[in-house]
C-alpha positions as CSV (number, residue, x, y, z in Angstrom):
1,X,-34.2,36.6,1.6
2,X,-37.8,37.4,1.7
3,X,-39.7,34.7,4.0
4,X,-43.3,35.3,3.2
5,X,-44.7,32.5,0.9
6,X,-41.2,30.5,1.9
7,X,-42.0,26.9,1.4
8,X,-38.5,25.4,0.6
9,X,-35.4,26.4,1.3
10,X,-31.8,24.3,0.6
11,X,-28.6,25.7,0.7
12,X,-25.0,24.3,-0.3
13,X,-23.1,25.5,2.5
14,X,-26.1,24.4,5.6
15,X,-27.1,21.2,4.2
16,X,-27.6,19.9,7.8
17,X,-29.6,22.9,8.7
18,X,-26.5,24.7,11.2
19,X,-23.7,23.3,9.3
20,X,-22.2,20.8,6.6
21,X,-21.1,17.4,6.2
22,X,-19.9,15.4,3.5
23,X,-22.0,12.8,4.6
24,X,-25.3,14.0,4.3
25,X,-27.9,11.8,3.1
26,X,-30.5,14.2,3.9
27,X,-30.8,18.1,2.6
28,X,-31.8,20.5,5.5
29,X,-34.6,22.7,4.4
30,X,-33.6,25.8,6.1
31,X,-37.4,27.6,5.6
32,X,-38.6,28.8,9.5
33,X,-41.7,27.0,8.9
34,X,-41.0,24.0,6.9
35,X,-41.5,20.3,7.4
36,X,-40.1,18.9,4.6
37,X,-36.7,17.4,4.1
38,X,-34.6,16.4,0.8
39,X,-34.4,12.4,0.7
40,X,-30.7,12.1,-0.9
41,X,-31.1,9.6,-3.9
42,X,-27.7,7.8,-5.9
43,X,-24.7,8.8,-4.7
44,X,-24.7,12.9,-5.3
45,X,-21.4,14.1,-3.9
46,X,-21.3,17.2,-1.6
47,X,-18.1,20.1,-2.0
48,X,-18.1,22.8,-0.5
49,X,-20.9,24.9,-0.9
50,X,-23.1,22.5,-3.7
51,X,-24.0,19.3,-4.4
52,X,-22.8,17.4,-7.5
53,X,-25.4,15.5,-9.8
54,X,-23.6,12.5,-12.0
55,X,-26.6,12.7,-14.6
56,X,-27.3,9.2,-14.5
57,X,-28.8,8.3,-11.0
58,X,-28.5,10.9,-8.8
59,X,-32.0,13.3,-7.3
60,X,-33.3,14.6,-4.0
61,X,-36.9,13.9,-3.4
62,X,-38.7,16.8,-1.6
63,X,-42.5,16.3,-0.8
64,X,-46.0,17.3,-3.2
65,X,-45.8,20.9,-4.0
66,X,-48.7,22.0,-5.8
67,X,-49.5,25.8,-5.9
68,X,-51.4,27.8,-7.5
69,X,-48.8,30.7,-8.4
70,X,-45.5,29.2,-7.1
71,X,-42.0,30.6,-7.7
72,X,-38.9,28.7,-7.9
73,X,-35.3,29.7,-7.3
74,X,-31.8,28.2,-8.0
75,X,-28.5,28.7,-8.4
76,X,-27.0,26.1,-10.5
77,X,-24.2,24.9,-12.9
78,X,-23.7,22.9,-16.2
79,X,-20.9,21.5,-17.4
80,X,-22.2,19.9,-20.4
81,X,-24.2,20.1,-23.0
82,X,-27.2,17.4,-23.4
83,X,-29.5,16.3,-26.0
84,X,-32.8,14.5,-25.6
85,X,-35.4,14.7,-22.9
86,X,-34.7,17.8,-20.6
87,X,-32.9,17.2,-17.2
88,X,-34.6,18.3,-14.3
89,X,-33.3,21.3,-12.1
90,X,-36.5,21.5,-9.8
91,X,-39.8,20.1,-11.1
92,X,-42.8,17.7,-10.6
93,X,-43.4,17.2,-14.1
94,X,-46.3,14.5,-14.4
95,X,-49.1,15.0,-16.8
96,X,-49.2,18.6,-15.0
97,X,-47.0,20.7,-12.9
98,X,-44.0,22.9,-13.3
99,X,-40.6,23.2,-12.7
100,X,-36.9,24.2,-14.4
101,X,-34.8,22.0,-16.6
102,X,-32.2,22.6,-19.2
103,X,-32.3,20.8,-22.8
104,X,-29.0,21.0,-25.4
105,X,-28.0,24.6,-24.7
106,X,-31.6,26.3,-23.0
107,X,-32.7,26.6,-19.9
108,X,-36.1,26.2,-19.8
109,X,-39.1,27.7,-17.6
110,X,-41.9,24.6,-17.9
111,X,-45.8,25.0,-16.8
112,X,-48.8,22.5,-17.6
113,X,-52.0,25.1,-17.7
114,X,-55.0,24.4,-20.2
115,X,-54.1,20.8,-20.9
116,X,-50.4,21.9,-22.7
117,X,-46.9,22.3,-21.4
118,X,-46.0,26.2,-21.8
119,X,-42.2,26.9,-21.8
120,X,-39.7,29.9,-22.0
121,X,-36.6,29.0,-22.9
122,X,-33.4,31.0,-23.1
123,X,-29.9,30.2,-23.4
124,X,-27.0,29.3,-20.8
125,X,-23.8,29.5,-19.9
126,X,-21.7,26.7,-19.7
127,X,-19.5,26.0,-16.1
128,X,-20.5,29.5,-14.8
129,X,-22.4,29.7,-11.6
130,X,-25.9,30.7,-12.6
131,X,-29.3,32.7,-11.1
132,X,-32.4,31.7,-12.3
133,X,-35.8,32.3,-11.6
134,X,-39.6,31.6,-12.8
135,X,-43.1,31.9,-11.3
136,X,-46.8,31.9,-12.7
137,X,-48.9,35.2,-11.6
138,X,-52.1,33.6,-13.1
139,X,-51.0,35.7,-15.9
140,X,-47.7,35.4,-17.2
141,X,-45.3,32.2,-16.7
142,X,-41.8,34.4,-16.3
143,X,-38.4,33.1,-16.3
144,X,-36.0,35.7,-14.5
145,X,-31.9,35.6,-15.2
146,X,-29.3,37.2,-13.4
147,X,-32.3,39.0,-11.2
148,X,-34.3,40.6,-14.1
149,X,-37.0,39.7,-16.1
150,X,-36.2,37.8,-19.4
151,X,-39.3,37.2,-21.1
152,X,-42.8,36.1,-20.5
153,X,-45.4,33.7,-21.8
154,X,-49.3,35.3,-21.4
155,X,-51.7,32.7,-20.5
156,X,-54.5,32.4,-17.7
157,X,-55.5,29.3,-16.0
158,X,-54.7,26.6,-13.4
159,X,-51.7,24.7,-13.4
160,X,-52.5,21.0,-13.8
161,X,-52.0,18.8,-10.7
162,X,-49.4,16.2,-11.7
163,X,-50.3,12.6,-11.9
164,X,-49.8,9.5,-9.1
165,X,-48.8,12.2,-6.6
166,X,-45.8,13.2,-7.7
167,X,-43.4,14.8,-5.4
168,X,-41.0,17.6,-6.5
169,X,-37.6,16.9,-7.2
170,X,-34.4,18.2,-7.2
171,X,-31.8,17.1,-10.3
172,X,-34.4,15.1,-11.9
173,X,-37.4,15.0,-14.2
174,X,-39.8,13.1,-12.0
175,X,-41.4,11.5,-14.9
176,X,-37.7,9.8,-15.7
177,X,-36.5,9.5,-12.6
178,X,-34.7,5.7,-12.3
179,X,-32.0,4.5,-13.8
180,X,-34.1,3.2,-17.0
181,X,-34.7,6.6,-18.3
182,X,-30.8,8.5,-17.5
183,X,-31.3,11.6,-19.8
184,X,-33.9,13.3,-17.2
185,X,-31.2,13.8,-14.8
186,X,-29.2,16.8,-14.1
187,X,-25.6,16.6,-14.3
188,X,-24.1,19.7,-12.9
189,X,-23.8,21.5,-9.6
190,X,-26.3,22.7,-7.6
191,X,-25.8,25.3,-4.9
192,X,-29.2,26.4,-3.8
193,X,-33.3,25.9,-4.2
194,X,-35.8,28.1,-2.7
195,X,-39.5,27.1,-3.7
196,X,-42.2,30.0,-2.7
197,X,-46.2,29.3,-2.9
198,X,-46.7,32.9,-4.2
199,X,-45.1,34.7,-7.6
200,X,-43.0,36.8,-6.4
201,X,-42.4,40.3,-7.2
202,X,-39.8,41.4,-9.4
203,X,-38.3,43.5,-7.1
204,X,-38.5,40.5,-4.5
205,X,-36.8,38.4,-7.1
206,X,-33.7,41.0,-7.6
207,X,-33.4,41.2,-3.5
208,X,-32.8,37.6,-3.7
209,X,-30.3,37.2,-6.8
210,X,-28.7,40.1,-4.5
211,X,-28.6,37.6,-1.5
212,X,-27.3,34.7,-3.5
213,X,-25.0,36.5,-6.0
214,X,-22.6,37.5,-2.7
215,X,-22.8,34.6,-1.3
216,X,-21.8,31.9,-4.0
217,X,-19.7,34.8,-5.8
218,X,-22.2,35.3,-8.5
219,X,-20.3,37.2,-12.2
């Protein structure tokens, strides 16, 4: 796993940092560096190498990430197709920001720059243990699948700082995270999250599929 630019870092199998527990109510972030911790919300339930989302209630609230040219990584799983408002894999989504989310059968790449929400969208697989990837290079928004380059969005600019300091969050659209608004939450499994504060490379992006597709027995 490449460490420069590592902001994030939670893994299935270390969610206490060394080891596991069933009864985590906090997600280790495993990044050398890193100060930030996942604050366990609902009643998620931990197996052994992910953490189960119920869709209706259940997130992990990190801390603000705003960066310029971030990257996000996950490994994830869907058992169900959804209509309505996108669910939240990783985002801050508030009148600005960026993040991934699935709607019906897409997974979706999501950046606010120039006033407008920019997506890529691209179809997945249902209850297969999935790879995905996106970053902004202050050129191209990029969504990466299966450690290669899928397609890319051209625009220049800054990505908009969301609103009423909204943290990033795990399994939920921050913007419909409570119980009132159910249909921004994930329901799936989710096995890891590494957040970077550069775009990285694609070559940096295969090493680290590599990484994650031998450990969580990626097809």
């Amino acid at each position: 796993i490449g460490r420069t630019g590592l902001i994030s870092w939670f893994d299935g199998y270390s969610n206490t940092g060394t080891t596991r527990t069933h009864n985590a109510t906090t997600w280790k972030d495993l990044a050398s560096t890193s100060t930030y911790k996942g604050t366990i919300k609902g009643s998620p339930v931990w197996y052994n190498n992910y953490l189960y989302f119920d869709g209706s209630d259940d997130w992990v609230q990190l801390s603000q990430m705003n960066y310029e040219n971030p990257t996000i990584e996950v490994v994830y799983k869907k058992d169900n197709y959804t209509t309505g408002p996108e669910e939240g894999i990783v985002a801050n989504y508030e009148g600005g920001g960026y993040g991934l989310s699935v709607s019906d059968s897409k997974l979706m790449s999501e950046f606010y720059i120039s006033s407008a929400y920019h997506i890529v969208k691209k179809d997945f697989i249902l209850n297969k243990i999935q790879y995905a990837a996106t970053n902004y290079d202050g050129k191209n928004i990029n969504l990466y699948t299966d450690g290669t380059l899928y397609d890319s969005y051209a625009i220049s600019g800054s990505i908009g700082t969301p609103e009423n300091s909204t943290p990033m969050a795990i399994a939920a659209n921050p913007r419909g995270a409570s119980t009132t608004n159910p249909n921004r939450f994930f329901k799936g499994n989710i096995y890891s999250v590494r957040i970077y504060n550069k775009a990285l490379t694609p070559e940096e992006i295969h090493r680290n599929y590599l990484y994650d597709k031998q450990k969580f027995n990626l097809e």
